[in-house]
Short mmCIF file of the C-alpha atoms (twelve columns), coordinates in Angstrom:
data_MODEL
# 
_entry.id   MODEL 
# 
loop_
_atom_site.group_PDB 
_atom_site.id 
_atom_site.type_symbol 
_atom_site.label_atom_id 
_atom_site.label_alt_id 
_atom_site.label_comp_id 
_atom_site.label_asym_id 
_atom_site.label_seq_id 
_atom_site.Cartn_x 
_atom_site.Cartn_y 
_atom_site.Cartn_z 
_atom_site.pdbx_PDB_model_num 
ATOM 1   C CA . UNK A 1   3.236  36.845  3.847   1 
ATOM 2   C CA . UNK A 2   5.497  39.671  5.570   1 
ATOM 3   C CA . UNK A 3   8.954  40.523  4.016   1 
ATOM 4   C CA . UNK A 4   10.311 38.753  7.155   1 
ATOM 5   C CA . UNK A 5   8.654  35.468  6.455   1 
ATOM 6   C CA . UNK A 6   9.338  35.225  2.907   1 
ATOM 7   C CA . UNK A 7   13.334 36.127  4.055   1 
ATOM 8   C CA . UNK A 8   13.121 33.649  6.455   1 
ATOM 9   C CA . UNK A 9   11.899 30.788  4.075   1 
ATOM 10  C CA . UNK A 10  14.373 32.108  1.055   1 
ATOM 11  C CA . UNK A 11  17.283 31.696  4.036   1 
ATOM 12  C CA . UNK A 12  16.121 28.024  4.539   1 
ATOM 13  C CA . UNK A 13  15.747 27.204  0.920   1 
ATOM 14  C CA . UNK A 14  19.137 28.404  -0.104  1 
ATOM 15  C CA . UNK A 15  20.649 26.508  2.724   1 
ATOM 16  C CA . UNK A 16  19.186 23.225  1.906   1 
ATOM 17  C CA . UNK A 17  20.364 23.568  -1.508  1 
ATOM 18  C CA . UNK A 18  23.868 24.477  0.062   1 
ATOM 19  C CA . UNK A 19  23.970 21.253  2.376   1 
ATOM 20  C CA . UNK A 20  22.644 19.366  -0.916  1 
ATOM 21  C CA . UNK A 21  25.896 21.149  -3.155  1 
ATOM 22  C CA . UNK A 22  28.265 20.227  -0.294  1 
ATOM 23  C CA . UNK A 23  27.070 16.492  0.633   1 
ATOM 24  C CA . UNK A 24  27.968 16.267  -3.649  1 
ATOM 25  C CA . UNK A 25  31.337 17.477  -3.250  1 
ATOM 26  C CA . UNK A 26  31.949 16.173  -0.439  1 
ATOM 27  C CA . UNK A 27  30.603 12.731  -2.474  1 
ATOM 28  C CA . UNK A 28  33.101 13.199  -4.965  1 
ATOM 29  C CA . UNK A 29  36.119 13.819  -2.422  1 
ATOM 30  C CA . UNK A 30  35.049 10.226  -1.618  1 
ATOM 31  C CA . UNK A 31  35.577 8.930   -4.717  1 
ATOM 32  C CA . UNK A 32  38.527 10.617  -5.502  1 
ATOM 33  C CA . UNK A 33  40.007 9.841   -2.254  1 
ATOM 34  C CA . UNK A 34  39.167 5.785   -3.240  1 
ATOM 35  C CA . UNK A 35  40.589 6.243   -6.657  1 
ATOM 36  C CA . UNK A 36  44.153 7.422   -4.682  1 
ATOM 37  C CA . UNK A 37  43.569 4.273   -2.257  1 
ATOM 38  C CA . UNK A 38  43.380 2.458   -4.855  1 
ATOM 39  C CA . UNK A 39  45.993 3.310   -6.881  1 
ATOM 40  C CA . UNK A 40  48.497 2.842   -3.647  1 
ATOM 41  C CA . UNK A 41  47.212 -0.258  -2.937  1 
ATOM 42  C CA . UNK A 42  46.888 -1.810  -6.516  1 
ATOM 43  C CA . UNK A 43  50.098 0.192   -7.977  1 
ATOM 44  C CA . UNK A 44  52.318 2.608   -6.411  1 
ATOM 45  C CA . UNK A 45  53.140 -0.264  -3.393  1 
ATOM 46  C CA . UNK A 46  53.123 -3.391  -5.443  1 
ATOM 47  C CA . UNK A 47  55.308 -1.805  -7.937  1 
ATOM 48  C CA . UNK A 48  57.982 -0.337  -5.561  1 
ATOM 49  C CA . UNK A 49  58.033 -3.885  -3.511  1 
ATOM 50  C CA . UNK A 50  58.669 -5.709  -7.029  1 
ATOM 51  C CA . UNK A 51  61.400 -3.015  -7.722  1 
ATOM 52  C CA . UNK A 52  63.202 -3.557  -3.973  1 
ATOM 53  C CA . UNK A 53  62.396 -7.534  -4.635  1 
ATOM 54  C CA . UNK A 54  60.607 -7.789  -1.566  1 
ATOM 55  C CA . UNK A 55  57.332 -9.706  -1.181  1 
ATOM 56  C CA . UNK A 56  56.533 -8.658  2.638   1 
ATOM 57  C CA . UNK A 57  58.514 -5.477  4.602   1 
ATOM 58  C CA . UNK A 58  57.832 -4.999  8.679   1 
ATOM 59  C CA . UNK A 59  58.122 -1.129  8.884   1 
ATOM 60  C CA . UNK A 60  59.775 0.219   11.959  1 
ATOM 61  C CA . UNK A 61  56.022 1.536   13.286  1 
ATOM 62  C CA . UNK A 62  54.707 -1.749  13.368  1 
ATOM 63  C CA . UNK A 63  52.915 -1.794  9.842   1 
ATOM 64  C CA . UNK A 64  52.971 -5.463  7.831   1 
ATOM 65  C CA . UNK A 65  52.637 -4.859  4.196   1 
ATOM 66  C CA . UNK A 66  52.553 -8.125  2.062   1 
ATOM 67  C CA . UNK A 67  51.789 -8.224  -1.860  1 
ATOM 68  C CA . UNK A 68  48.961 -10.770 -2.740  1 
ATOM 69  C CA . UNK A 69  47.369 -12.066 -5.040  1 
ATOM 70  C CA . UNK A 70  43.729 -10.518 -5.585  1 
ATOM 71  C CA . UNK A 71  41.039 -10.636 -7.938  1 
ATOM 72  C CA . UNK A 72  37.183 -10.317 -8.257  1 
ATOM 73  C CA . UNK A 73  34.961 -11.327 -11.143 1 
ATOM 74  C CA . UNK A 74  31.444 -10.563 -12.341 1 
ATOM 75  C CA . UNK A 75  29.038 -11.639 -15.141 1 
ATOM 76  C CA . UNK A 76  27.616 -8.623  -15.932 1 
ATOM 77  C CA . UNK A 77  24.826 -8.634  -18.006 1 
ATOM 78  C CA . UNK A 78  26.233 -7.124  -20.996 1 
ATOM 79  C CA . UNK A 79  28.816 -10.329 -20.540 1 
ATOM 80  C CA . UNK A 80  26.729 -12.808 -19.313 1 
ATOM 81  C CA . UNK A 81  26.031 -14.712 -22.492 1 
ATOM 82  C CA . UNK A 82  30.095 -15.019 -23.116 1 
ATOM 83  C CA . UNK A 83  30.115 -16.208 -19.375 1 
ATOM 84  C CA . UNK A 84  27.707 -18.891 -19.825 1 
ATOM 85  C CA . UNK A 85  29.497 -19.608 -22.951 1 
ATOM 86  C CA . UNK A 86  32.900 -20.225 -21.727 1 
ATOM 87  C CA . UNK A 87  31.208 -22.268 -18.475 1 
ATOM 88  C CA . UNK A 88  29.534 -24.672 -20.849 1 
ATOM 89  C CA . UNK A 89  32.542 -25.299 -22.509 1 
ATOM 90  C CA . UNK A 90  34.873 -25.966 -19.655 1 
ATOM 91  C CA . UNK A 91  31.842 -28.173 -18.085 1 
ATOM 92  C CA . UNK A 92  31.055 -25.753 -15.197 1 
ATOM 93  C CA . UNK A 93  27.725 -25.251 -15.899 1 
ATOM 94  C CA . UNK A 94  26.539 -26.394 -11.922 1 
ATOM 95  C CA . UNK A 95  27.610 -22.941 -11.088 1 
ATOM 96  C CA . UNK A 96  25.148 -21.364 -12.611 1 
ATOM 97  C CA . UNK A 97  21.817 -21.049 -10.595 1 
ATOM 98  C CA . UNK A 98  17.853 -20.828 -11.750 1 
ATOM 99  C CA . UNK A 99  15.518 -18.907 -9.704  1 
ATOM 100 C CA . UNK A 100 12.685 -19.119 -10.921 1 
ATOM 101 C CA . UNK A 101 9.838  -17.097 -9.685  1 
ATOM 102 C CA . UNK A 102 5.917  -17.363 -9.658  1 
ATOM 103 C CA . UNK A 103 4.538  -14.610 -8.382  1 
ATOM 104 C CA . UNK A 104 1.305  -15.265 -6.811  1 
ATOM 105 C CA . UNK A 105 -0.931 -12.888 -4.365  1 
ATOM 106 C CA . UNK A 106 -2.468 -14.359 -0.927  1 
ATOM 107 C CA . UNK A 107 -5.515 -14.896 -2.318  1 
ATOM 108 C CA . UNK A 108 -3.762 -18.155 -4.379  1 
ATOM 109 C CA . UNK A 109 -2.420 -19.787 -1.046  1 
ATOM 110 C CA . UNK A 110 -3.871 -22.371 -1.377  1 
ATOM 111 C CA . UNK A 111 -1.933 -23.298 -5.102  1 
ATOM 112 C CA . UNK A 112 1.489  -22.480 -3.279  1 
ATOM 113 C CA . UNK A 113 1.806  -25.945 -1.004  1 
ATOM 114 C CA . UNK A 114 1.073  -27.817 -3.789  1 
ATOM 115 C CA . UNK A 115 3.332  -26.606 -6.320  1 
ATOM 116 C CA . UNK A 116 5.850  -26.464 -3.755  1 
ATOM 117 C CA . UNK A 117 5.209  -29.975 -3.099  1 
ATOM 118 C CA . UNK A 118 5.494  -31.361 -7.308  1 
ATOM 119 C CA . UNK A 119 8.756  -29.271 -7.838  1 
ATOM 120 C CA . UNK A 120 9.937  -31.826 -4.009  1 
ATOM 121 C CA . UNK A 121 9.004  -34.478 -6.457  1 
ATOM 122 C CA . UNK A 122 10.776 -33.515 -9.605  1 
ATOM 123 C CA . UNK A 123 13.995 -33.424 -6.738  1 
ATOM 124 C CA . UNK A 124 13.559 -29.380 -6.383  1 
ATOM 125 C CA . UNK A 125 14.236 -27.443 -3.590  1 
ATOM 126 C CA . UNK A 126 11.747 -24.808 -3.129  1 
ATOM 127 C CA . UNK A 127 11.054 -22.166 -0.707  1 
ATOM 128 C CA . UNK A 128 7.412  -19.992 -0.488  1 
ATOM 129 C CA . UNK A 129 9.025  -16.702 0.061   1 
ATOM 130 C CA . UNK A 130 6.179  -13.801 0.570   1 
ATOM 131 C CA . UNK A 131 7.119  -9.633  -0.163  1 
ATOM 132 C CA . UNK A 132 5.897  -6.661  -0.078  1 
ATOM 133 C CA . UNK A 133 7.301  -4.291  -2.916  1 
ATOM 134 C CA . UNK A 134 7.998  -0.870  -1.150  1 
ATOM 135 C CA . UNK A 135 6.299  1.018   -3.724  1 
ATOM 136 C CA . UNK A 136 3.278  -0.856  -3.486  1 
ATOM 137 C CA . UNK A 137 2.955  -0.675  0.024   1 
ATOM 138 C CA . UNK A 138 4.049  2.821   -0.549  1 
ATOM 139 C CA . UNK A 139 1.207  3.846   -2.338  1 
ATOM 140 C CA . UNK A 140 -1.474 1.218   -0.853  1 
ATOM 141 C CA . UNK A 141 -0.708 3.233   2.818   1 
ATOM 142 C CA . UNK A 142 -0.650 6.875   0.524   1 
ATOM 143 C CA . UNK A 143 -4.116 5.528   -0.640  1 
ATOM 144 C CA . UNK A 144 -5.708 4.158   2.553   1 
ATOM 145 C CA . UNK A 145 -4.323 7.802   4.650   1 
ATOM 146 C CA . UNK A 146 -6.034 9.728   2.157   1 
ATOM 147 C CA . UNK A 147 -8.944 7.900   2.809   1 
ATOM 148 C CA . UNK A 148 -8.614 8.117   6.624   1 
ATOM 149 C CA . UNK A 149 -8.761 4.412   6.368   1 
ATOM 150 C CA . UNK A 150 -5.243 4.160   8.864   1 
ATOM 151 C CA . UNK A 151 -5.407 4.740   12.688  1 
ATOM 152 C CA . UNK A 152 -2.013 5.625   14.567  1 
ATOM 153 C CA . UNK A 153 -1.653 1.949   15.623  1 
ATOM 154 C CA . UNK A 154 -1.983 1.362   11.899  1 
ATOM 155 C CA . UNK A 155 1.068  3.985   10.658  1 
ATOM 156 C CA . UNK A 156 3.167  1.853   13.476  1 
ATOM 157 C CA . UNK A 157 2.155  -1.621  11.625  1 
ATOM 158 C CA . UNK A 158 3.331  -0.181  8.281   1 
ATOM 159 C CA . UNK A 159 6.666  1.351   9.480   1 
ATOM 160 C CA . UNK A 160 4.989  4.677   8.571   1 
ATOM 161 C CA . UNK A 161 7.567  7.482   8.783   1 
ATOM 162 C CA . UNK A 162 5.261  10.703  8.092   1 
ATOM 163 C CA . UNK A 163 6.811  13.748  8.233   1 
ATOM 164 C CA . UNK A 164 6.790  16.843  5.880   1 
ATOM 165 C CA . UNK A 165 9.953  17.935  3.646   1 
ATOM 166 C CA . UNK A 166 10.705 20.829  1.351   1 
ATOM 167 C CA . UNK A 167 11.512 20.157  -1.736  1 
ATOM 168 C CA . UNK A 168 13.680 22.788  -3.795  1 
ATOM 169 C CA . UNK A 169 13.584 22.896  -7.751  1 
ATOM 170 C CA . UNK A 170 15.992 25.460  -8.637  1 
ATOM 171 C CA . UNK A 171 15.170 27.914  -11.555 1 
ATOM 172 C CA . UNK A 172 17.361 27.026  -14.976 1 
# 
């Protein structure tokens, strides 16, 4: 490889990692710039409203701003057990949803109707739901290419994107 090549690549490899370094700052200006939205929006403007004693204000550029009431909630599963807790002892418990899930290949279709048709019986709704896990597919395709087992027609079928990509590891 000539001096000129090797320049060329070392040019393109330092620029990738560039883009890569400024898509991450520019990642973190996001965040930041959410964390100031957010303190407007949940501090700053509720707080000088309550202090003019205003609940809605009509600004002279056509802007409504109204304080509201707003909340989310989560069960987490670090709190989940306290969550389930707390619903069984205010009654609530018909919030809570089973899924349960029986994972079967193709090969067992035959088993699916049936079971699907006891759990109608026992008064459950159930629903034969087939996937394909992306990393299996992932690597059954990866397999089948690199056995020339996959025609063009095929790559189409599979959603196969195929293209090459440099991958930089920089030195510690």
């Amino acid at each position: 490889m000539s001096d000129t090549e090797l320049s060329t690549i070392r040019i393109l490899a330092k620029r990738q990692v560039e883009l890569q370094s400024e898509i991450d700052r520019e990642l973190d200006v996001v965040k930041s710039l959410q964390k100031r939205l957010d303190d407007i929006c949940f501090n700053q403007l509720p707080d000088a409203m309550d202090s003019y004693g205003v609940a809605e204000v009509k600004t002279e550029d056509g802007l409504t701003v109204k304080i509201e009431d707003y909340f989310t909630a989560s069960a987490s599963k670090r709190n989940f057990p306290a969550v389930l807790e707390h619903l069984e002892r205010l009654n609530s418990m018909d919030i809570v949803k089973h899924e349960v899930i029986v994972p079967m290949t193709a090969d067992e279709s035959d088993k699916i109707e049936p079971l699907i048709a006891q759990l109608a019986e026992l008064g459950h709704e159930a629903r034969d739901k087939m996937d394909i896990n992306t990393g299996t597919l992932k690597a059954f395709v990866k397999e089948q290419l690199n056995q020339n087992n996959l025609g063009p027609d095929d790559l189409s079928t599979f959603g196969v994107f195929e293209q090459r990509r440099a991958k930089i590891t920089e030195g510690k």
